[in-house]
C-alpha positions in Angstrom: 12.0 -28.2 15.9 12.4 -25.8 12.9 10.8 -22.5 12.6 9.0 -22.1 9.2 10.9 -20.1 6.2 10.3 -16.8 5.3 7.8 -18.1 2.2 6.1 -19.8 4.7 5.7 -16.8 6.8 4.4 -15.1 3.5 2.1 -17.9 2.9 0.7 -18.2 5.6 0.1 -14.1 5.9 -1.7 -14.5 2.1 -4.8 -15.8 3.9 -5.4 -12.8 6.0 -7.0 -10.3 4.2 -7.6 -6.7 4.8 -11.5 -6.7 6.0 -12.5 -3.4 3.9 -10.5 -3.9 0.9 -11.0 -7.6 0.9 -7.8 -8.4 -0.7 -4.9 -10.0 1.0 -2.5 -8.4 3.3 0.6 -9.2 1.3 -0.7 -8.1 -1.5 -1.9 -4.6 -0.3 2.1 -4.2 0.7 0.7 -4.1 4.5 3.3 -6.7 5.6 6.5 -5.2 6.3 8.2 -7.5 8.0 8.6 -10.9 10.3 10.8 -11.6 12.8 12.0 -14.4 13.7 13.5 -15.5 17.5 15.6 -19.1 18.2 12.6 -19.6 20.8 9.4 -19.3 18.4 8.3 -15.4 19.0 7.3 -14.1 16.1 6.5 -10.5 15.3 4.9 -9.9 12.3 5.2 -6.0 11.4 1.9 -4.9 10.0 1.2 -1.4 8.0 -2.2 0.4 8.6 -3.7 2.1 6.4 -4.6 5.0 8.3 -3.8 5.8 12.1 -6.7 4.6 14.3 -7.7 2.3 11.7 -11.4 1.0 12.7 -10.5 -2.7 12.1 -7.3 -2.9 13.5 -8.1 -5.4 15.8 -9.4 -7.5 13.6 -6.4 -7.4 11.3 -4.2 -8.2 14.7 -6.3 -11.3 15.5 -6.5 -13.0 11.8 -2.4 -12.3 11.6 -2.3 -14.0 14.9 -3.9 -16.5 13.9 -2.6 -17.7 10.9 0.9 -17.1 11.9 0.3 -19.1 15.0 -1.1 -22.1 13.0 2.7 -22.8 11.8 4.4 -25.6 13.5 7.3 -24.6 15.6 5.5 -20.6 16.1 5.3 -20.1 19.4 3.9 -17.1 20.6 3.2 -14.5 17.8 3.3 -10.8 18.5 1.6 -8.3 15.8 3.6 -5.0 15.4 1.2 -2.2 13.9 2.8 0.7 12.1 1.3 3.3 9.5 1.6 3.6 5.8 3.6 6.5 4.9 2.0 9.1 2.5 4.1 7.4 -0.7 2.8 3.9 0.3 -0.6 5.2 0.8 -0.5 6.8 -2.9 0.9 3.1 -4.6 -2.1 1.7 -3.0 -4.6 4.0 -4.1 -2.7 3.7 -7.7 -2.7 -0.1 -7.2 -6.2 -0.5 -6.3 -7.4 1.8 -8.7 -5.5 -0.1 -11.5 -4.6 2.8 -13.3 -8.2 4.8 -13.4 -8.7 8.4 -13.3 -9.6 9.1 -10.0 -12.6 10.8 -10.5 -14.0 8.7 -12.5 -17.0 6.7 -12.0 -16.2 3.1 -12.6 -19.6 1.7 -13.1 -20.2 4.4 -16.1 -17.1 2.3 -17.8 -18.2 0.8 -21.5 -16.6 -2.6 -20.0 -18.2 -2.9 -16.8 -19.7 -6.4 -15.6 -21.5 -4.5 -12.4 -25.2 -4.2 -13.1 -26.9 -0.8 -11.4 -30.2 -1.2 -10.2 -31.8 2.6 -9.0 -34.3 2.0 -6.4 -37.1 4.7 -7.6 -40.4 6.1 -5.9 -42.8 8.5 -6.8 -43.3 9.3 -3.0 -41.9 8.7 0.4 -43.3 5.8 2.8 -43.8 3.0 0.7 -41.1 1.1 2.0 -38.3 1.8 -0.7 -35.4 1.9 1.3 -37.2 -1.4 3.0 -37.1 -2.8 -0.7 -33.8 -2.0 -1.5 -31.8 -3.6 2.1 -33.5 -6.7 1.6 -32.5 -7.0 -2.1 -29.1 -6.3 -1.3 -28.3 -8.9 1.6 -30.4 -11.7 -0.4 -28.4 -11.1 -3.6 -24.8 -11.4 -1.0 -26.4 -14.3 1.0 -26.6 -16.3 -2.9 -22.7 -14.9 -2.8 -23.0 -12.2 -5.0 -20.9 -9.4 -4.2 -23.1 -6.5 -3.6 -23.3 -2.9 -3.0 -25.2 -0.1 -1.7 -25.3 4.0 -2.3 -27.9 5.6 0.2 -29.0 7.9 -2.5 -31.7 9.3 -0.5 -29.2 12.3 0.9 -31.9 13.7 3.1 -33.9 10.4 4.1 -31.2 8.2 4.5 -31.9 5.5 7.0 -29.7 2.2 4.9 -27.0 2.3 7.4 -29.6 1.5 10.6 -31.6 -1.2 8.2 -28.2 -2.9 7.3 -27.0 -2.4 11.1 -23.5 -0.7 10.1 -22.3 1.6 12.7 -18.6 2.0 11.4 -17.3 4.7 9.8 -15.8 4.7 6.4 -12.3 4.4 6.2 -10.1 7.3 4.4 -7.1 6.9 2.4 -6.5 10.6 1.6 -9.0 10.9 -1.0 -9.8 7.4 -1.5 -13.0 6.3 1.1 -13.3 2.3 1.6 -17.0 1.8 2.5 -17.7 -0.5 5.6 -19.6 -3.8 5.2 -22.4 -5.6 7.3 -23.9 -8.9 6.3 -22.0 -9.3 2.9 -22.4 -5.8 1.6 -20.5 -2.9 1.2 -22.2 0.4 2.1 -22.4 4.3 2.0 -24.3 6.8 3.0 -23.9 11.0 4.3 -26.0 9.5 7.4 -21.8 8.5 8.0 -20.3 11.7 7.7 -22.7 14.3 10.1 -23.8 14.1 13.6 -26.1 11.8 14.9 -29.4 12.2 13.3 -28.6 15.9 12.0 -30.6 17.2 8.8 -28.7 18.0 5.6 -29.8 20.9 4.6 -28.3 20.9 0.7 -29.4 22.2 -2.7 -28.9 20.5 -6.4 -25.1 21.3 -6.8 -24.2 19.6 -3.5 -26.3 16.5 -4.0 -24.9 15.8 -7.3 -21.2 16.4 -6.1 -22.1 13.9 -2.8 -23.4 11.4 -5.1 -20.6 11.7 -8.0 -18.3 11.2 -5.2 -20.1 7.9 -3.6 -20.1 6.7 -7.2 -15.9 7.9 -7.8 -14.1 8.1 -4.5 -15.3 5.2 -2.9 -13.6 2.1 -3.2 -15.9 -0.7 -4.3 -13.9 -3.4 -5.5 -15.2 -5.6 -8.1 -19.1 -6.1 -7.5 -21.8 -8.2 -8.9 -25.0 -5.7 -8.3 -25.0 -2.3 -7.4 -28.2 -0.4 -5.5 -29.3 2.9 -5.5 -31.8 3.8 -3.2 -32.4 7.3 -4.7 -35.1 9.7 -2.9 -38.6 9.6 -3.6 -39.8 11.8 -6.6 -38.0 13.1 -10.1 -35.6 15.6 -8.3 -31.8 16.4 -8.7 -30.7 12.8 -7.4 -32.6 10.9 -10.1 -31.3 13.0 -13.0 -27.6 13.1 -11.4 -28.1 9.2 -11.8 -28.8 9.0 -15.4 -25.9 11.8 -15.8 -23.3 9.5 -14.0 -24.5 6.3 -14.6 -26.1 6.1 -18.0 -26.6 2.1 -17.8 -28.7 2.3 -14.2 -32.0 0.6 -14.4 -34.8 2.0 -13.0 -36.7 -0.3 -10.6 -40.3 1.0 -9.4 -41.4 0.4 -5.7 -45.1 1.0 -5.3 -48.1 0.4 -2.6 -51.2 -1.0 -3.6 -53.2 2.4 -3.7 -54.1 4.5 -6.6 -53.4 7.5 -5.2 -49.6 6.3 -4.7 -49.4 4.3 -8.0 -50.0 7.3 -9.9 -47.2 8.9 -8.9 -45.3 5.9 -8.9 -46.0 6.0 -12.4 -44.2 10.0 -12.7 -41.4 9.0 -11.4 -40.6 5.8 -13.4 -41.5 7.2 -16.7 -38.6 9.8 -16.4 -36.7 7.3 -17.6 -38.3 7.9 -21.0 -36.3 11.4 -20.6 -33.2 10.1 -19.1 -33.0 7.0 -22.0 -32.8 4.4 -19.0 -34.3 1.0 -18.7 -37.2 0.0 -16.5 -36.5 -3.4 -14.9 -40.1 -4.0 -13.5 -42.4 -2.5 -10.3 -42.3 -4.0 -6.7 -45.4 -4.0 -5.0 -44.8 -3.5 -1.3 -48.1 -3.7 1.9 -50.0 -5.9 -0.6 -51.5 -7.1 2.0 -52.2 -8.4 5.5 -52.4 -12.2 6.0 -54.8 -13.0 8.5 -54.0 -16.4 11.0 -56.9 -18.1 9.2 -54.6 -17.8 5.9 -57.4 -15.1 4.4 -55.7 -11.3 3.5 -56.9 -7.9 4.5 -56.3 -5.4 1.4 -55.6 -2.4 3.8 -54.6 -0.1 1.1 -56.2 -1.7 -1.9 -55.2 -4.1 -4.7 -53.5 -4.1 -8.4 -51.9 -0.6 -7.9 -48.5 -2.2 -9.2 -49.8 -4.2 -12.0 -51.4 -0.9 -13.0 -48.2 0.8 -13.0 -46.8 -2.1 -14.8 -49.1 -1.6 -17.2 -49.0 1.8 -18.0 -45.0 2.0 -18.3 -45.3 -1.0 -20.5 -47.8 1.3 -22.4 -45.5 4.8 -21.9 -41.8 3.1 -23.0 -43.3 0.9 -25.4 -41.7 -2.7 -23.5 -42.7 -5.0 -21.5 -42.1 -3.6 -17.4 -43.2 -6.6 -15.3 -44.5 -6.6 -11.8 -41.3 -8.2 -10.2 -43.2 -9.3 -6.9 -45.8 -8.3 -4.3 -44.7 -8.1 -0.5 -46.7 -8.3 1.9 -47.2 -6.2 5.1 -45.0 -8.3 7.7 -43.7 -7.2 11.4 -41.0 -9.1 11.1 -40.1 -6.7 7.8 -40.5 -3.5 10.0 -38.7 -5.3 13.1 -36.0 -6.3 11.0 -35.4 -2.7 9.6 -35.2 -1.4 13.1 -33.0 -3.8 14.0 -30.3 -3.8 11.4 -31.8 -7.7 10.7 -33.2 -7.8 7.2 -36.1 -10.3 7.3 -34.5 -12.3 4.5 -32.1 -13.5 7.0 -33.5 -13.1 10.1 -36.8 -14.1 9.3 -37.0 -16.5 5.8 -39.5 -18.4 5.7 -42.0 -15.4 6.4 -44.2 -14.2 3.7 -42.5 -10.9 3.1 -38.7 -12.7 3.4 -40.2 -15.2 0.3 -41.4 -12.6 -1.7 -38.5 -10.2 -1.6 -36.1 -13.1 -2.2 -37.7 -14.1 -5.0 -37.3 -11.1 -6.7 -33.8 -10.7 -6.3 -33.0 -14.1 -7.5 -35.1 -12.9 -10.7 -32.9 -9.6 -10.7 -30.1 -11.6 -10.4 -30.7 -13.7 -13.2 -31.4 -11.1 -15.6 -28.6 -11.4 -18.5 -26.6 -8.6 -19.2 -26.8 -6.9 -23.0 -24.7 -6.1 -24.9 -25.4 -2.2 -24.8 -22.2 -0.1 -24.1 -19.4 -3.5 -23.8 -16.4 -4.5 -25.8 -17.3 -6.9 -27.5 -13.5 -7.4 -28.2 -14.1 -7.5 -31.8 -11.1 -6.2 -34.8 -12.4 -5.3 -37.9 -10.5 -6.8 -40.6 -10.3 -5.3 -44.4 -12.4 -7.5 -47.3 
């Protein structure tokens, strides 16, 4: 029987891509070479990235698996070697297409990525809750979707997304790790389990700016931020860096917390950045008899609505109202958010509907190319 060509080889290797870049082996310049025996042994010479690369063994199983497909292969054998530091550099070029490298591609006049920057006036109203749920709805309706854990000293996305990877580093180049569809970051990655970051103002802007710069996102379709509660350094080094984030409110029921809900999304009337609309999250409880408990009150996030509308002088629409569910909190715990592991529940419905609303929203023209020449009279 004839072994397959070289170009089949090739061909076959095109449909195995790298699991953090998400772009195919060949084209990364991770193949190096296949050999070939008279009694169907192939070894297929594969270049890392980094030395103890994290996903290693997946890369080795996918290569052995669509080399093995051929007719006439076999036995395959996967070879793993290491880029050197010059093939590590044309990849960073590569994948960078040319770009600075400290520069923050999402800022770019022609960027397609919408920013969304997960705001709160105070902590414990289930922002970071919010902003998971919206993120692995928005990649489950094949979006591709990212998230910053913004919130340097709270962060708690990596648990509520269940990543427990590290990033990957390519000297100065970090390629986030992905769980359910969605590429994510956070400094709860970098220090000792559970250990406090204990940072001032200079340090959280630089940790952000490099989130935003040094990580390699790819082409996405929605980026989150879930920023810490309050009008602090984070929020202001997010209208510094990304100029075209939009500010999206997340609220409880209760005056008390709707009032300072209000604060913290009418800084965008200082930082020239759009409201999107207000979530209200624990709207209520729904009782087995179908009646609801207002535990902490009612119309605290149409009031907020209300009075940015009032403050910015445009409509800011309530988005949604979730409702207190278990299955929400179990699902956080878990690394399960309950748009997928729970759907049909009342919270699940409610959060899903307002990312298909968010992801709907069509883009302005503000700050594109709109590819135009100007021509004399």
């Amino acid at each position: 029987m004839a072994l397959p060509t070289q170009d089949e080889f090739l061909a076959a290797l095109s449909s195995v891509n790298d699991p953090e870049i998400n772009k195919p082996i060949t084209e990364l310049g991770m193949v190096r070479d296949v050999v070939v025996s008279d009694d169907g042994l192939v070894t297929v010479g594969v270049f890392l990235t980094v030395s103890g690369c994290p996903l290693k063994e997946t890369i080795t199983r996918d290569v052995t698996a669509a080399v093995g497909a051929l007719e006439g292969v076999r036995e395959v054998k996967v070879d793993l070697d290491v880029m050197s530091d010059d093939q590590r550099r044309a990849l960073r070029e590569q994948l960078r297409g040319g770009q600075a490298e400290r520069e923050v591609p999402f800022a770019k006049a022609g960027s397609l990525t919408r920013v969304y920057a997960v705001a709160s006036g105070k902590g414990g109203v289930g922002k970071s809750s919010v902003t998971v749920n919206l993120a692995a709805a928005m990649a489950a309706d094949g979006l591709r979707v990212g998230v910053v854990d913004a919130d340097i000293y709270g962060f708690s996305v990596p648990r509520m997304l269940g990543v427990e990877q590290r990033p990957t580093q390519v000297d100065d180049m970090i390629l986030p790790p992905q769980s359910l569809g969605v590429k994510v970051i956070s400094i709860g990655m970098f220090v000792p389990a559970n250990q406090p970051v204990v940072w001032r103002g200079p340090m959280l802007h630089r940790a952000l700016q490099q989130f935003l710069s040094d990580v390699f996102w790819g082409d996405l379709d929605v980026l989150l931020l879930d920023l810490p509660p309050g009008t602090g350094d984070i929020a202001i080094s997010v209208a510094q860096l990304i100029p075209n984030a939009e500010i999206l409110v997340v609220t409880t029921p209760q005056r008390a917390a709707a009032e300072v809900a209000e604060r913290a999304g009418a800084i965008a009337l200082q930082t020239h950045q759009q409201i999107v609309g207000v979530i209200e999250n624990m709207s209520w409880l729904e009782q087995p008899d179908g009646s609801r408990v207002e535990l902490f009150g009612a119309g605290g996030g149409q009031a907020v609505a209300d009075s940015l509308t009032r403050s910015v002088g445009a409509p800011v629409p309530l988005l949604g109202q979730v409702p207190l569910d278990v299955a929400l909190r179990e699902g956080g715990d878990s690394g399960a958010p309950v748009v997928l592991s729970a759907p049909d529940s009342a919270a699940a419905v409610a959060l899903r509907g307002v990312a298909r609303t968010l992801s709907r929203r069509a883009r302005g023209l503000s700050g594109r190319s709109l590819g135009l020449t100007p021509t004399g009279r």
